[in-house]
MARKE-597977 format. One record per residue: x, y, z of N, C-alpha, C, O in turn. Coordinates in nm, 4 decimals. Example, Ala and Ser with C-alpha at 12.3 -4.5 7.8 and 13.67 -1.06 7.14 Angstrom:
REM residues 2
ATOM       nxx       nyy       nzz      caxx      cayy      cazz       cxx       cyy       czz       oxx       oyy       ozz
ATOM    1.3190   -0.5690    0.7800    1.2300   -0.4500    0.7800    1.3200   -0.3300    0.7800    1.4236   -0.3319    0.8465
ATOM    1.2850   -0.2250    0.7080    1.3670   -0.1060    0.7140    1.2900    0.0030    0.7870    1.3409    0.1138    0.8039
//
This chain:
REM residues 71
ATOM       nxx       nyy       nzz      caxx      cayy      cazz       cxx       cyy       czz       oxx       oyy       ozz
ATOM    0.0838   -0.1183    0.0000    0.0000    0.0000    0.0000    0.0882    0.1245    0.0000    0.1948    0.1357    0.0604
ATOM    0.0293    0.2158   -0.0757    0.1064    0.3694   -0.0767    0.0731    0.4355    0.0686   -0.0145    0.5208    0.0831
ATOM    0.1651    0.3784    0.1882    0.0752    0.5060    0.3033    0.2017    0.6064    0.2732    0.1687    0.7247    0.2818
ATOM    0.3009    0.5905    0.2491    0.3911    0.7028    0.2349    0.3362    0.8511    0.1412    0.3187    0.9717    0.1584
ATOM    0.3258    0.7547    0.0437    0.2191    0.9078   -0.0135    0.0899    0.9308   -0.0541    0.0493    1.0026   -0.1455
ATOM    0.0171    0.8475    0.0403   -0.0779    0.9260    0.1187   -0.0766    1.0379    0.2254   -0.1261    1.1505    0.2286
ATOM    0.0039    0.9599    0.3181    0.0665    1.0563    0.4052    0.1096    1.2011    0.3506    0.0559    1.3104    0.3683
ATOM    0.2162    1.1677    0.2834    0.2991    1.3099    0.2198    0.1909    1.3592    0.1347    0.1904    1.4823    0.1333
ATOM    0.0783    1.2943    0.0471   -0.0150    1.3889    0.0014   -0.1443    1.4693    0.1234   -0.1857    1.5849    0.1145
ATOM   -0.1778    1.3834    0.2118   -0.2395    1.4344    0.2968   -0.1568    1.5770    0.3544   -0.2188    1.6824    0.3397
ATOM   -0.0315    1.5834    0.4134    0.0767    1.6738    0.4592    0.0313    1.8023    0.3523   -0.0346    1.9047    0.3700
ATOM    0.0827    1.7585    0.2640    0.0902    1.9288    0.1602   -0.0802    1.9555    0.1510   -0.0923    2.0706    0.1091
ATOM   -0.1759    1.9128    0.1668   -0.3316    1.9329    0.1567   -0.3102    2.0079    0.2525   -0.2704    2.1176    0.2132
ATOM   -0.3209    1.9968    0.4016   -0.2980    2.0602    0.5243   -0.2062    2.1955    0.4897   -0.2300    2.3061    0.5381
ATOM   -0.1290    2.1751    0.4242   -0.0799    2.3045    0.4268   -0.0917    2.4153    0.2806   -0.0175    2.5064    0.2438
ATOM   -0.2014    2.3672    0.2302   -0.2644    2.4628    0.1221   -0.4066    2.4723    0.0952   -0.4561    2.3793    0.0316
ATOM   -0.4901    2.5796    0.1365   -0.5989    2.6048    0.1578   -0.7188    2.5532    0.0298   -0.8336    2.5101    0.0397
ATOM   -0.6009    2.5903   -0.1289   -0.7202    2.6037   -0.2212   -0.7008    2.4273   -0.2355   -0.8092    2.3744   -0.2599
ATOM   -0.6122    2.3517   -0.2274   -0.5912    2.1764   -0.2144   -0.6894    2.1099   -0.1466   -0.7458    2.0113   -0.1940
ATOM   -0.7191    2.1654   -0.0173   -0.7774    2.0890    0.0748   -0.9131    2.1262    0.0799   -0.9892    2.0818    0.1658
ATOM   -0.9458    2.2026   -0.0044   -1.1070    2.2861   -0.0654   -1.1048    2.1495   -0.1564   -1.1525    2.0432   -0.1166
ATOM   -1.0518    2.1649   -0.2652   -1.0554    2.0834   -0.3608   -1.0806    1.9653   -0.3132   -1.1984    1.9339   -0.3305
ATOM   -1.0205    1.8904   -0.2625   -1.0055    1.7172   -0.1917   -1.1802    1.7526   -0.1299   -1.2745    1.6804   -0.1623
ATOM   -1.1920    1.8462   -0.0602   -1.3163    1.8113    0.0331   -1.4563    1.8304   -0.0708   -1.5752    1.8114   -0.0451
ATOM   -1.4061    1.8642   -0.1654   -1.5508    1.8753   -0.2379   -1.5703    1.8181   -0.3530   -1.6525    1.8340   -0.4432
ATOM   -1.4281    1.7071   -0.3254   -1.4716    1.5706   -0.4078   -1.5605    1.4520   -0.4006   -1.5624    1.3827   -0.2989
ATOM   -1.6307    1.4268   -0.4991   -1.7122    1.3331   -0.4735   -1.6791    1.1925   -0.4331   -1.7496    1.1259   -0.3573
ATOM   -1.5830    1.1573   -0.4806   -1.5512    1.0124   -0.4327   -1.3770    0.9667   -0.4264   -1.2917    1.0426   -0.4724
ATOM   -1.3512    0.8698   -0.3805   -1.2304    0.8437   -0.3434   -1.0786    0.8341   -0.4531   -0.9565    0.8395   -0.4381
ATOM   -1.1868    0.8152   -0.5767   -1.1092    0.8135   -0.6982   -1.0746    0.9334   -0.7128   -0.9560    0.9401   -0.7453
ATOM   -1.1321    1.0475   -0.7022   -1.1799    1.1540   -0.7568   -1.0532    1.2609   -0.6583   -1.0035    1.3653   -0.7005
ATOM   -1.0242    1.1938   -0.5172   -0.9584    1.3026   -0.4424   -0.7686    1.2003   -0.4868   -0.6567    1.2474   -0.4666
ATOM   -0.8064    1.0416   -0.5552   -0.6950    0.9862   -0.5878   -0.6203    1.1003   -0.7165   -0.5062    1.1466   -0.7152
ATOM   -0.7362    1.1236   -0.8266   -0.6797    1.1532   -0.9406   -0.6146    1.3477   -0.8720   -0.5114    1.4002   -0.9137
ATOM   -0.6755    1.3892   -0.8048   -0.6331    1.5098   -0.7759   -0.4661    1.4325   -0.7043   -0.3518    1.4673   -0.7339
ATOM   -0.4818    1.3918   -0.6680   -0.3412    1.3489   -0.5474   -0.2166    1.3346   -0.7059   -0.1161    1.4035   -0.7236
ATOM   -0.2596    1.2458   -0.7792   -0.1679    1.2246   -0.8737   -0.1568    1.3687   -0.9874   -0.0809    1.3655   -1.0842
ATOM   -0.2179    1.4524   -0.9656   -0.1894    1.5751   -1.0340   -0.0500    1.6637   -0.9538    0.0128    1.7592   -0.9995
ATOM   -0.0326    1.5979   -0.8306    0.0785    1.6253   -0.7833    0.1823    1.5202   -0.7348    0.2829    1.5369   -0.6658
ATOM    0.1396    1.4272   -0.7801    0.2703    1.3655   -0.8139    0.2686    1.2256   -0.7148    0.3461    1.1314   -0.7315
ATOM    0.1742    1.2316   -0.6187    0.1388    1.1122   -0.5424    0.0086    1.0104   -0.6082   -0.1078    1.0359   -0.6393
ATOM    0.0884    0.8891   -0.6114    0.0308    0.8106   -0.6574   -0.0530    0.6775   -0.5417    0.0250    0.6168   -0.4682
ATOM   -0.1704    0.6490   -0.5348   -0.2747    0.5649   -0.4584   -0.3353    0.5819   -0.5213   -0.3405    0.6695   -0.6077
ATOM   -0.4450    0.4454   -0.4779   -0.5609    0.4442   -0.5599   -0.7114    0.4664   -0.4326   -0.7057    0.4473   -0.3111
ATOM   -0.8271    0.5090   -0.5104   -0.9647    0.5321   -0.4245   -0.9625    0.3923   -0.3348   -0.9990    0.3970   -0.2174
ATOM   -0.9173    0.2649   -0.3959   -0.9423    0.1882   -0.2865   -0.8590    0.1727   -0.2068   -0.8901    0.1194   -0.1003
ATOM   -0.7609    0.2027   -0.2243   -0.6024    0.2333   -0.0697   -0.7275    0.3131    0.0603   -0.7766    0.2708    0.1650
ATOM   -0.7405    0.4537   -0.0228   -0.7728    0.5902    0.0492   -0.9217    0.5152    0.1225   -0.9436    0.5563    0.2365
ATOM   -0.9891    0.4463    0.0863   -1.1122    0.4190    0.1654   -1.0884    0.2966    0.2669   -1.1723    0.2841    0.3561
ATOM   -0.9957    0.2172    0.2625   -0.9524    0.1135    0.3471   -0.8579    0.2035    0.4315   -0.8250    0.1423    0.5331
ATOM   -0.8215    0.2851    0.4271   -0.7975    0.4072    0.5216   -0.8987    0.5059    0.6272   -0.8645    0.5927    0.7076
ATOM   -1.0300    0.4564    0.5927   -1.1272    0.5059    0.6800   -1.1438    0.5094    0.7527   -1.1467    0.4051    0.8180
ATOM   -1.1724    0.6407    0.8159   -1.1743    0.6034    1.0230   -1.0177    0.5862    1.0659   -1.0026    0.5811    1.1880
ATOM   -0.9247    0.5784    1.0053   -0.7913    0.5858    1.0555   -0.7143    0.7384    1.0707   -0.7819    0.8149    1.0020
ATOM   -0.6165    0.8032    1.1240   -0.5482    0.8930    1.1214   -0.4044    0.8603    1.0750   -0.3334    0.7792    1.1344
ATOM   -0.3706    0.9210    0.9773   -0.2664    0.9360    0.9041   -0.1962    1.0644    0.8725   -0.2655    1.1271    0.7923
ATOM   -0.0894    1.1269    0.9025   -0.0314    1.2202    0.9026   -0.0753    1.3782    0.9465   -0.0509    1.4903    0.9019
ATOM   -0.1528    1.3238    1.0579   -0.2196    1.3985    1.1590   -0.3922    1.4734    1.1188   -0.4597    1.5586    1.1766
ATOM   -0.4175    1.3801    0.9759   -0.5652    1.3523    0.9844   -0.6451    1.2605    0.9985   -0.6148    1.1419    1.0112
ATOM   -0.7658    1.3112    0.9975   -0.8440    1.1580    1.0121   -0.9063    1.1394    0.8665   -0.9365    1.2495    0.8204
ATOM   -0.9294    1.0533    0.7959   -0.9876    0.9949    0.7041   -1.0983    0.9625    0.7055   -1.1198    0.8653    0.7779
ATOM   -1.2209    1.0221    0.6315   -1.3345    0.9678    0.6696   -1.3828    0.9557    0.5726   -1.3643    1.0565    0.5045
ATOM   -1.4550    0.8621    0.5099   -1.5819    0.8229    0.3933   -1.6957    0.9271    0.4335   -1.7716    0.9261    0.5303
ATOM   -1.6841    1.0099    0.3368   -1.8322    1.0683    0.3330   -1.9922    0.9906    0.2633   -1.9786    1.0562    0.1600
ATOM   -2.0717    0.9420    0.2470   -2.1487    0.8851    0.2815   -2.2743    0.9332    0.1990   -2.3764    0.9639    0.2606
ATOM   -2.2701    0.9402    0.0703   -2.3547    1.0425   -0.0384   -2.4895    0.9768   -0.0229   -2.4944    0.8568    0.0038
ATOM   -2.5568    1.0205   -0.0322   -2.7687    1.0130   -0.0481   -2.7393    0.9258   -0.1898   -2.6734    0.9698   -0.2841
ATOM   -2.8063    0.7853   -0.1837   -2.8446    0.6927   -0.3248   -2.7272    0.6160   -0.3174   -2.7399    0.5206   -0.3942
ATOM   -2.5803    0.6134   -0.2397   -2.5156    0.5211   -0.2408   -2.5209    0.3876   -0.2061   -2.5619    0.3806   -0.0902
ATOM   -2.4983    0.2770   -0.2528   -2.5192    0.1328   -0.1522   -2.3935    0.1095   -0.1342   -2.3024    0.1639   -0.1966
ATOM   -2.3819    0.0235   -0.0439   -2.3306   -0.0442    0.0276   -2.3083   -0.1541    0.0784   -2.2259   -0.1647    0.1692
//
């Protein structure tokens, strides 16, 4: 598993306002993956969601939980 850069992508999110806008008003796990690899960190949506509920580089990870999703 990529936790290294997850981690190091989570890190630089935290420390750039318009990044961590972006990530949060992504719809799904792929979606905050393909932003991550626009800078150069590579994981995939299913790394980042088997990461749920965990804290990693001093965040927490959480599945947001959209209206019409199953499960």
């Amino acid at each position: 598993m990529a936790l290294d850069r997850l981690e190091a992508f989570l890190k630089k999110m935290q420390s750039e306002p318009a990044l961590k806008n972006e990530v949060l008003t992504a719809s799904t796990a792929d979606e905050v993956a393909l932003i991550a690899l626009k800078f150069g960190f590579e994981f995939s949506g299913d790394e980042l969601l088997r990461m749920s509920g965990k804290k990693l580089g001093g965040v927490t990870i959480t599945k947001t939980v959209l209206p019409g999703e199953y499960h």
